[in-house]
DOLO-948221 format. One record per residue (C-alpha): x, y, z; residue in one letter. Coordinates in nm, 2 decimals. Example, Ala and Ser with C-alpha at 12.3 -4.5 7.8 and 13.67 -1.06 7.14 Angstrom:
<recs>
((1.23, -0.45, 0.78), 'a')
((1.37, -0.11, 0.71), 's')
</recs>
This chain:
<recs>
((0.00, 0.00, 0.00), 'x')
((0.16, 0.31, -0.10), 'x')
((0.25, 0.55, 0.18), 'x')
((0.03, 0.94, 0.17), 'x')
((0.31, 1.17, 0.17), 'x')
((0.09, 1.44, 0.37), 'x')
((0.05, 1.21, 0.69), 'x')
((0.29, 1.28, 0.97), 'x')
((0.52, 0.97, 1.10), 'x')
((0.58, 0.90, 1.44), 'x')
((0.71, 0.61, 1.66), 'x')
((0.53, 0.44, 1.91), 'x')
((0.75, 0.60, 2.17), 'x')
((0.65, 0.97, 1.99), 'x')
((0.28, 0.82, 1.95), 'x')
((0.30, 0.81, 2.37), 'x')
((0.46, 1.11, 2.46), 'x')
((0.24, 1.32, 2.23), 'x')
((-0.11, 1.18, 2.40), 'x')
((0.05, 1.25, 2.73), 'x')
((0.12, 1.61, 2.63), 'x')
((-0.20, 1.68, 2.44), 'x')
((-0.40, 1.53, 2.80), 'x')
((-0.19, 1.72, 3.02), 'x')
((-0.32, 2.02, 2.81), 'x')
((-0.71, 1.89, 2.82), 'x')
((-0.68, 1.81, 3.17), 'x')
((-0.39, 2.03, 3.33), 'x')
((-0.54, 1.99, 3.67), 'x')
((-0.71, 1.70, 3.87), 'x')
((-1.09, 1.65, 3.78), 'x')
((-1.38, 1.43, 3.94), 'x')
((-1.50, 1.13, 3.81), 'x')
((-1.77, 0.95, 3.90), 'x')
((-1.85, 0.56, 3.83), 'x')
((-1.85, 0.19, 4.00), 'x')
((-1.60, 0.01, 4.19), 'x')
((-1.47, -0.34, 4.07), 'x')
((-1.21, -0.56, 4.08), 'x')
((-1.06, -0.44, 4.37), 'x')
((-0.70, -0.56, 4.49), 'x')
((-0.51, -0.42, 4.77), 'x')
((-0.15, -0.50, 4.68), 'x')
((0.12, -0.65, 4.90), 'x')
((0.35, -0.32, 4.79), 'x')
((0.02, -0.07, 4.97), 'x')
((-0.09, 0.04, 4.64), 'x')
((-0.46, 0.00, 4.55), 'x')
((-0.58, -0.10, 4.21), 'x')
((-0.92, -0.13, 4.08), 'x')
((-1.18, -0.05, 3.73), 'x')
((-1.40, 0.26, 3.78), 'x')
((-1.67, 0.15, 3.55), 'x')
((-2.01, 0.31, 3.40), 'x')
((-2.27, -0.01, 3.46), 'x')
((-2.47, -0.16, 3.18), 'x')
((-2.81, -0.04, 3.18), 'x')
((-2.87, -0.47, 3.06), 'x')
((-2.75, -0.66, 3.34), 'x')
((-2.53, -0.90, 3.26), 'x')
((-2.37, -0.71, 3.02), 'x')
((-2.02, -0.57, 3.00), 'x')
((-1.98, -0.18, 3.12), 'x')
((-2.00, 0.07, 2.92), 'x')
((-1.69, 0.27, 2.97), 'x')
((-1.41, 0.13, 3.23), 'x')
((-1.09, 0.33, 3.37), 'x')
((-0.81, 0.14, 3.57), 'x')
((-0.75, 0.35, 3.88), 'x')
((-0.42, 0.31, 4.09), 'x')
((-0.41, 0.49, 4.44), 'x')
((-0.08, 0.48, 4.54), 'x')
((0.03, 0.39, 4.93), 'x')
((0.11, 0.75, 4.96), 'x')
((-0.25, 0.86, 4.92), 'x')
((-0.42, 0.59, 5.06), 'x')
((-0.41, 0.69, 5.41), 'x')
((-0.57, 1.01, 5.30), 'x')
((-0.81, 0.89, 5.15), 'x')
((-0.92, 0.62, 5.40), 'x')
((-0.94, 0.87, 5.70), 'x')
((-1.16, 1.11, 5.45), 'x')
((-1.39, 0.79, 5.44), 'x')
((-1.41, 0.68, 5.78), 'x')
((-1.47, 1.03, 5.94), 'x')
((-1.76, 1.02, 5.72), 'x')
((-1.93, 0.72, 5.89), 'x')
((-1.70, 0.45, 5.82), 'x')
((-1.75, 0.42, 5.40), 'x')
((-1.46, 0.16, 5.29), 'x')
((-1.34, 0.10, 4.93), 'x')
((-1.55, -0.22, 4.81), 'x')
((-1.65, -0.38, 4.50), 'x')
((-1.98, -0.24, 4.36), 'x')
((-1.98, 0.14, 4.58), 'x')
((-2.05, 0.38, 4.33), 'x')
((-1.81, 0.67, 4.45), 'x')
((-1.69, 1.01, 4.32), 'x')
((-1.34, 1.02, 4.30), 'x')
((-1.05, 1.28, 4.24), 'x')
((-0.74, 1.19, 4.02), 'x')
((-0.58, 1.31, 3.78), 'x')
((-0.56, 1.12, 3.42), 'x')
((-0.25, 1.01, 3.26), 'x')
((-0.13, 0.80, 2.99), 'x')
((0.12, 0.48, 3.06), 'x')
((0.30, 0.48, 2.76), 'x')
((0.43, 0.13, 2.84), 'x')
((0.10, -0.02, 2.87), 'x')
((-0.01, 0.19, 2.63), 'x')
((-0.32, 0.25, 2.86), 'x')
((-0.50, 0.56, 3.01), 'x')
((-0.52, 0.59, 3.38), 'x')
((-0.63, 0.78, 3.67), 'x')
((-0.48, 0.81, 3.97), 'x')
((-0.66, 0.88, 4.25), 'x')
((-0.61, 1.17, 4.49), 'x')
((-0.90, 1.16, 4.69), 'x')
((-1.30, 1.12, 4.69), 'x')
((-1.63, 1.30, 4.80), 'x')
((-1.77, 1.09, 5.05), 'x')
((-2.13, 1.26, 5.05), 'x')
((-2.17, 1.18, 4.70), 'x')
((-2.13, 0.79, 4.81), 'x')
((-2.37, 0.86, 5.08), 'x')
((-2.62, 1.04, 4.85), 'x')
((-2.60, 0.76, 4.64), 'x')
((-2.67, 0.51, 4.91), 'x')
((-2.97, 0.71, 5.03), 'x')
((-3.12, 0.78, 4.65), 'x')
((-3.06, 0.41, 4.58), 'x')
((-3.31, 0.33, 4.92), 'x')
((-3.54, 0.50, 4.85), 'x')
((-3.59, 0.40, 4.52), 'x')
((-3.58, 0.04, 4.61), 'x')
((-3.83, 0.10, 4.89), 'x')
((-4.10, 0.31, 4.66), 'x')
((-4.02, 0.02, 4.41), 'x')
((-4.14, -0.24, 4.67), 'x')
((-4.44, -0.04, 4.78), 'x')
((-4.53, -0.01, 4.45), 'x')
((-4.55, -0.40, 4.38), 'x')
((-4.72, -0.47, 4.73), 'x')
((-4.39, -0.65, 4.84), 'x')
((-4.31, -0.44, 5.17), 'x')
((-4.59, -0.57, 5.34), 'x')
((-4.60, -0.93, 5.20), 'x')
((-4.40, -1.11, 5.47), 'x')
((-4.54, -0.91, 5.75), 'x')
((-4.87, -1.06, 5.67), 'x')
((-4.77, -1.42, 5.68), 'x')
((-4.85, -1.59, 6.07), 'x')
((-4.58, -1.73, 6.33), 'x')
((-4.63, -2.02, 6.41), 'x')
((-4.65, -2.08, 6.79), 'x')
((-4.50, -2.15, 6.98), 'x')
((-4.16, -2.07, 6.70), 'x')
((-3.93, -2.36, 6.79), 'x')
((-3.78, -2.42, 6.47), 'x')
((-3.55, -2.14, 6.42), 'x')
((-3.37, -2.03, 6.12), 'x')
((-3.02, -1.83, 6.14), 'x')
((-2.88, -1.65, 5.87), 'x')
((-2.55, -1.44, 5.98), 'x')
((-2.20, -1.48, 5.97), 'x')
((-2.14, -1.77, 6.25), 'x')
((-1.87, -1.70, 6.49), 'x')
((-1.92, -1.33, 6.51), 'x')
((-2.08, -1.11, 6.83), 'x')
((-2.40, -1.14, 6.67), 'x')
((-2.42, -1.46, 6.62), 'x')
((-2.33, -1.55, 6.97), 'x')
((-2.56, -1.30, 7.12), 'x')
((-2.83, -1.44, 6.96), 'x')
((-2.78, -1.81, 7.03), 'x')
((-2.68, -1.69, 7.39), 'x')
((-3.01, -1.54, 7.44), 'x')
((-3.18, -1.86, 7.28), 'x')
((-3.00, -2.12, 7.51), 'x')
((-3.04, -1.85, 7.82), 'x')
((-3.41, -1.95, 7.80), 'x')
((-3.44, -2.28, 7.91), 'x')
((-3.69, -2.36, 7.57), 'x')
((-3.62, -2.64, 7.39), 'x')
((-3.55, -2.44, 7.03), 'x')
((-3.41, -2.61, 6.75), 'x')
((-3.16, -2.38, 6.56), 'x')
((-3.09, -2.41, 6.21), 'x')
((-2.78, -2.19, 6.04), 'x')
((-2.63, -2.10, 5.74), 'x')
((-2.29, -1.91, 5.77), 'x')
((-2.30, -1.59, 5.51), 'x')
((-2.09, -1.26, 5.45), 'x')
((-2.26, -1.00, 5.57), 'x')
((-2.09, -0.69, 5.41), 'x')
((-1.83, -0.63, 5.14), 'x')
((-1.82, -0.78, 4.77), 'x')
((-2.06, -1.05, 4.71), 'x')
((-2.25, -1.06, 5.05), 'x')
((-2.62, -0.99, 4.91), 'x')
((-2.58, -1.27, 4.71), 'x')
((-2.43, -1.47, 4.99), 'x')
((-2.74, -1.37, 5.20), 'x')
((-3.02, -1.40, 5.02), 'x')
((-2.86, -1.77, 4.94), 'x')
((-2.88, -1.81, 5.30), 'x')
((-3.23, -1.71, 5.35), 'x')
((-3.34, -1.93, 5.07), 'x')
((-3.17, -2.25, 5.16), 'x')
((-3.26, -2.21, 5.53), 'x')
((-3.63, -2.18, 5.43), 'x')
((-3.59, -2.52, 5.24), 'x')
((-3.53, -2.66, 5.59), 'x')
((-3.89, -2.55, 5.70), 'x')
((-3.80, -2.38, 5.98), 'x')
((-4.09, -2.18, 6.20), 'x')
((-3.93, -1.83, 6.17), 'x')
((-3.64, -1.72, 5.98), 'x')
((-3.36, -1.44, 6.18), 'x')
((-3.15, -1.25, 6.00), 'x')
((-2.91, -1.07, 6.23), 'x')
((-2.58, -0.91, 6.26), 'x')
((-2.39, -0.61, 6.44), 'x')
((-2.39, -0.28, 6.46), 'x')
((-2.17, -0.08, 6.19), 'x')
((-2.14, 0.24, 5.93), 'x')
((-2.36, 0.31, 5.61), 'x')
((-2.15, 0.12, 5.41), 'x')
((-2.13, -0.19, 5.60), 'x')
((-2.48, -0.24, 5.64), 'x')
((-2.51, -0.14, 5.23), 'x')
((-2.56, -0.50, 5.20), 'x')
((-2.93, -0.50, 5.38), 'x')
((-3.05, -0.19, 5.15), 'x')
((-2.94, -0.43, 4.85), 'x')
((-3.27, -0.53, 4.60), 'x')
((-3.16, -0.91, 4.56), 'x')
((-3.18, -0.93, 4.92), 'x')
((-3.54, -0.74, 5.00), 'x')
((-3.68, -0.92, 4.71), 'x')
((-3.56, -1.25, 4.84), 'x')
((-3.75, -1.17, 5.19), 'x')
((-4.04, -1.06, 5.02), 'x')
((-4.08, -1.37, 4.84), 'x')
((-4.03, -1.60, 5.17), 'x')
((-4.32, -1.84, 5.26), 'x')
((-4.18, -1.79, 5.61), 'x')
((-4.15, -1.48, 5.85), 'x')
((-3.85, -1.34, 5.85), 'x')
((-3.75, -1.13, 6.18), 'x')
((-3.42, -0.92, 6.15), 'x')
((-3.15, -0.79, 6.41), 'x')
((-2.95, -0.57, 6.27), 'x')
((-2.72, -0.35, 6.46), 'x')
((-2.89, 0.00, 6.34), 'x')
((-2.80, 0.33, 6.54), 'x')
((-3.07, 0.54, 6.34), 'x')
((-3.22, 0.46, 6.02), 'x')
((-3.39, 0.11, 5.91), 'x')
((-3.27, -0.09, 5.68), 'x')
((-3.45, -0.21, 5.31), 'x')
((-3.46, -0.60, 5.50), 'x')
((-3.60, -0.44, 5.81), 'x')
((-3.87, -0.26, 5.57), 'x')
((-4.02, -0.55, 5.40), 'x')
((-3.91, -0.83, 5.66), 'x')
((-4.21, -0.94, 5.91), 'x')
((-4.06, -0.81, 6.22), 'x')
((-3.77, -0.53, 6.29), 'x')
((-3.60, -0.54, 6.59), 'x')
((-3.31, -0.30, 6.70), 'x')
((-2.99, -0.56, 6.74), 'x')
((-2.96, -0.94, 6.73), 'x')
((-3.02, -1.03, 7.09), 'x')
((-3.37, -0.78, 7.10), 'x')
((-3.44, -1.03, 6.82), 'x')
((-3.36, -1.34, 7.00), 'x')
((-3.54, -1.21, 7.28), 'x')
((-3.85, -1.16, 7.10), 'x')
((-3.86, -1.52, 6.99), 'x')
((-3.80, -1.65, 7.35), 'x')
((-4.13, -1.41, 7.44), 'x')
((-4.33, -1.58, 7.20), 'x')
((-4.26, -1.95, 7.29), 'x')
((-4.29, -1.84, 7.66), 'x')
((-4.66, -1.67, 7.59), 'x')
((-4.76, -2.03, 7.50), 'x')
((-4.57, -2.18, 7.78), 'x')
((-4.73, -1.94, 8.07), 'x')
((-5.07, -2.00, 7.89), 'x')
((-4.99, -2.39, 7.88), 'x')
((-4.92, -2.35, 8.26), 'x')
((-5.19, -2.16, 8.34), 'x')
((-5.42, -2.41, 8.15), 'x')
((-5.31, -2.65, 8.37), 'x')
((-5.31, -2.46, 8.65), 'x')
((-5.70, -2.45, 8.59), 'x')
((-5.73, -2.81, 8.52), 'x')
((-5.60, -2.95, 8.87), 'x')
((-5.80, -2.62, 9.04), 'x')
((-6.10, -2.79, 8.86), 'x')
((-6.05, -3.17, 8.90), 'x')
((-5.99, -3.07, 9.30), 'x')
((-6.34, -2.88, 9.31), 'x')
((-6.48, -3.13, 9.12), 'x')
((-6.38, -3.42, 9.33), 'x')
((-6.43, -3.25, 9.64), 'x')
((-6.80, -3.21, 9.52), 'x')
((-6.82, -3.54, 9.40), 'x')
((-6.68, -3.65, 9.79), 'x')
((-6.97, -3.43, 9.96), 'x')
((-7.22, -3.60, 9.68), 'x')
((-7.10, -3.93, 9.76), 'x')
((-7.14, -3.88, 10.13), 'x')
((-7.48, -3.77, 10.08), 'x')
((-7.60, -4.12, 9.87), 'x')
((-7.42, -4.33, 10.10), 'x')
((-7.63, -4.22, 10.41), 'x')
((-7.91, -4.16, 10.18), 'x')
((-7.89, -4.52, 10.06), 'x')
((-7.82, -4.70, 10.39), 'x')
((-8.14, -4.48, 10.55), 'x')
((-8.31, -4.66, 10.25), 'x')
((-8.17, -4.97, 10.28), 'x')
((-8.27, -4.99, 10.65), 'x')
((-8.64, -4.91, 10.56), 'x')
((-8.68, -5.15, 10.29), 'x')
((-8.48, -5.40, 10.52), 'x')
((-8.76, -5.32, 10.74), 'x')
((-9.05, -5.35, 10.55), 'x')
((-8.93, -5.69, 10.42), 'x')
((-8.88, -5.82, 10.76), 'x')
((-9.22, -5.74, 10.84), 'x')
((-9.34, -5.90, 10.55), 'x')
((-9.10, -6.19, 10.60), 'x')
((-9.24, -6.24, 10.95), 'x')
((-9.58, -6.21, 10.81), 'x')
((-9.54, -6.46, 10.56), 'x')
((-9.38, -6.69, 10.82), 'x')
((-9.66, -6.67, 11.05), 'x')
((-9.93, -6.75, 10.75), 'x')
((-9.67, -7.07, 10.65), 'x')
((-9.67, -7.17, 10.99), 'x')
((-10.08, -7.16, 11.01), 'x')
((-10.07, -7.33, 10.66), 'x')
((-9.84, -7.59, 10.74), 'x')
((-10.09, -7.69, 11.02), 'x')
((-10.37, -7.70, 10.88), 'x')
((-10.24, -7.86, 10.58), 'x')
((-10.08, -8.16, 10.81), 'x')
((-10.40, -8.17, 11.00), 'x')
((-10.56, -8.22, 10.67), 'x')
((-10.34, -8.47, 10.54), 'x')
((-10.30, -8.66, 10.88), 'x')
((-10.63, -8.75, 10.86), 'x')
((-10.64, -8.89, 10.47), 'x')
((-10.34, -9.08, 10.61), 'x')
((-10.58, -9.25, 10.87), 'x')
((-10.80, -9.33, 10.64), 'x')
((-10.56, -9.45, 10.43), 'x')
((-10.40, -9.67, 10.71), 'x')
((-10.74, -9.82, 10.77), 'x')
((-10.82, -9.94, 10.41), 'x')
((-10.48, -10.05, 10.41), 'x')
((-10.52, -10.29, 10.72), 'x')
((-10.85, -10.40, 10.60), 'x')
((-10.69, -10.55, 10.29), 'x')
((-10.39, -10.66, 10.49), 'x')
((-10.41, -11.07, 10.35), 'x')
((-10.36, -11.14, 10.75), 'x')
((-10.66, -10.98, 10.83), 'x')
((-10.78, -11.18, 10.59), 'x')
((-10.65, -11.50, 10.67), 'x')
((-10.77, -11.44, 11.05), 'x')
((-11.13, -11.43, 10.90), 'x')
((-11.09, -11.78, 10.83), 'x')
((-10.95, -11.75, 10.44), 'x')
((-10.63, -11.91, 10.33), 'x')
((-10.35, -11.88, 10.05), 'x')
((-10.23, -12.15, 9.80), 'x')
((-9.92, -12.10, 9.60), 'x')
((-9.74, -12.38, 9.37), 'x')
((-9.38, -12.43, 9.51), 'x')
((-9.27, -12.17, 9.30), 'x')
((-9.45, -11.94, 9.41), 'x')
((-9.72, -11.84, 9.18), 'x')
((-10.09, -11.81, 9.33), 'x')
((-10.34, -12.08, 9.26), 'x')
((-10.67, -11.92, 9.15), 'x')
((-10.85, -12.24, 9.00), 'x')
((-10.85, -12.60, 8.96), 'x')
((-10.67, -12.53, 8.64), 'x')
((-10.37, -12.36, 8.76), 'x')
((-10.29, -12.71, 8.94), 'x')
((-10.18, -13.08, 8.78), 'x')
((-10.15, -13.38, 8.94), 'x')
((-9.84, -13.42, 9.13), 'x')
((-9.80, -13.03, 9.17), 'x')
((-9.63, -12.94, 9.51), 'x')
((-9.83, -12.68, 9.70), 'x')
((-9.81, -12.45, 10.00), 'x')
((-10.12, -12.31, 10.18), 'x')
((-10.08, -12.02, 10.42), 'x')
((-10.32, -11.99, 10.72), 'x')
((-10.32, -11.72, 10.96), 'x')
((-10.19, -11.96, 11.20), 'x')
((-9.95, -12.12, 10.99), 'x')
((-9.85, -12.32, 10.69), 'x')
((-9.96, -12.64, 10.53), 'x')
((-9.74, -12.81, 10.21), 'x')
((-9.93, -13.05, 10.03), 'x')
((-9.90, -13.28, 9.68), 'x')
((-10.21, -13.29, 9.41), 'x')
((-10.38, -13.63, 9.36), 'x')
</recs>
């Protein structure tokens, strides 16, 4: 390709040094530029190194301008103490800041970058505040900030979910305050970051696997700290992720003033992590002072009514024996009526019968054969003993026996 005679020829080296100069001239001074942290690295030499980026509007989609930033060790402590005088901001991943620097060109790299000198703190905080109250108008506007409150605790709440970082001063406040109680609770935890790069995500992970676990009431606690390190409980992934909870979700988080987005559309707010705690322990020990007291009433009751059914059962027992003695009584009387009549029946009856036995005797004796035979009759009987009636019942030779009333005569037939 042939070469245009009228176009100027550099080197790369003249190429560098000529952008420098021209943005020295643009930008002869510092200037403040405002975008989103990420990819932040604090490196082992002190210098800081991180994008300043201007987000997609698509998420998930790359940035639409990006600047390297370097703060060097030698402005870093500057910058820090300018942060945490005003309420304890930090450098993080994802805080949308306004920074100064001024701009330069690394020839080596062939790169522009700024290089930071110091940032506007109220901006941040501005930020912070415009970004909450969007998100909470947001919410109201979809009906989500009152959707968890609505939902019922169960009672008493024995199953507890815990979502916070485990091993920190909330986390053992709150467990304290749970084992303090002396009520059986069943805690169920999930370890999360609670500020800094990631943590929304981290926590509304936590809230959704714990909720898998069906426990009775969800807490999402942690300490006290700045605006910036409670950012993660204004974030939208997080109030969203409450908002669509089956479960109530109470939250203890260590707020000196304002409320957080999580303790807007949470169920329950309370101030730090053991308030929280001790609001569970209230609830399971409503239901144990009413179980109590129910029984309380129950023995009260059974006592008055077995005391009543004592004086009742007094009052039959002499009311039966007075009856039993009376009918006692009256039956004797009839017994010893009855035994009189028996008595005058029996009497008369053996009187009656005595005399059909006399008469009986007497036609007995009158057909007694020895009556007879003392009239003058007599008895023949064939040796074996059968009765002779007639002629007939004998034959010649027979042996007989004839009974008189004096004695007896044998005999043989001829």
């Amino acid at each position: 390709m042939a070469t245009d005679s009228d176009l100027p020829v550099v080197t790369v080296a003249e190429l560098g040094a000529l952008v420098e100069e021209g943005l020295r001239t643009l930008f002869p001074d510092d200037l403040w530029v405002e975008g989103q942290i990420s990819n932040l690295h604090l490196a082992r030499s002190g210098h800081t190194y991180f994008d300043l980026t201007e987000p997609n509007d698509q998420p998930g989609e790359a940035p639409t301008a990006l600047f390297s930033v370097t703060l060097w060790k030698g402005n870093r402590p500057g910058v820090e103490r300018t942060l945490a005088e005003a309420g304890g901001l930090a450098l993080e991943d994802d805080l949308v800041v306004r920074l100064r620097a001024d701009l330069r060109f690394y020839a080596p790299r062939g790169r522009l970058q700024l290089n930071m000198t110091g940032i506007d703190p109220a901006f941040t905080l501005g930020r912070l505040a415009a970004e909450r109250d969007r998100l909470l108008r947001t919410l109201a506007d979809e009906g989500l900030l009152e959707r968890n409150a609505g939902l019922m605790v169960p009672v008493p709440p024995l199953r507890v979910g815990l979502v916070t970082s485990v091993g920190s001063a909330a986390h053992a406040d709150f467990c304290t305050e749970l084992e303090r109680s002396g009520v059986g609770f069943t805690i169920l935890e999930r370890d999360a970051r609670v500020q800094g790069g990631g943590s929304a995500l981290d926590v509304a992970e936590g809230l959704r696997v714990v909720a898998t676990h069906r426990p009775d009431v969800i807490a999402l606690v942690r300490g006290g700290g700045s605006a910036a390190d409670l950012a993660t409980f204004d974030a939208e992934v997080v109030a969203r992720t409450i908002a669509a909870l089956d479960i109530p979700v109470f939250t203890g988080i260590g707020h000196e003033i304002d409320r957080s987005v999580a303790d807007e559309v949470a169920h329950t707010a309370f101030k730090t992590p053991t308030a929280c705690a001790a609001a569970i322990v209230a609830s399971a020990r409503e239901v144990l002072d009413d179980l109590l007291a129910l029984r309380t009433a129950v023995v009260v009751q059974a006592r008055r009514a077995l005391a009543s059914d004592a004086d009742r059962q007094d009052d039959l027992a002499v009311r039966l024996r007075r009856s039993a003695e009376a009918v006692l009584s009256r039956q004797g009387e009839r017994l010893d009526s009855a035994a009189g009549r028996l008595v005058r029946s029996t009497t008369v009856v053996l009187g009656r019968h005595g005399d059909q036995l006399t008469a009986l005797t007497a036609r007995l004796r009158a057909l007694d054969p020895a009556a007879i035979l003392a009239r003058g009759w007599s008895i023949t009987r064939r040796a074996g003993g059968d009765l002779v009636r007639s002629t007939t019942d004998v034959r010649g030779g027979d042996a007989l026996e004839t009974r008189f009333a004096d004695g007896t005569v044998r005999s043989t037939v001829d």
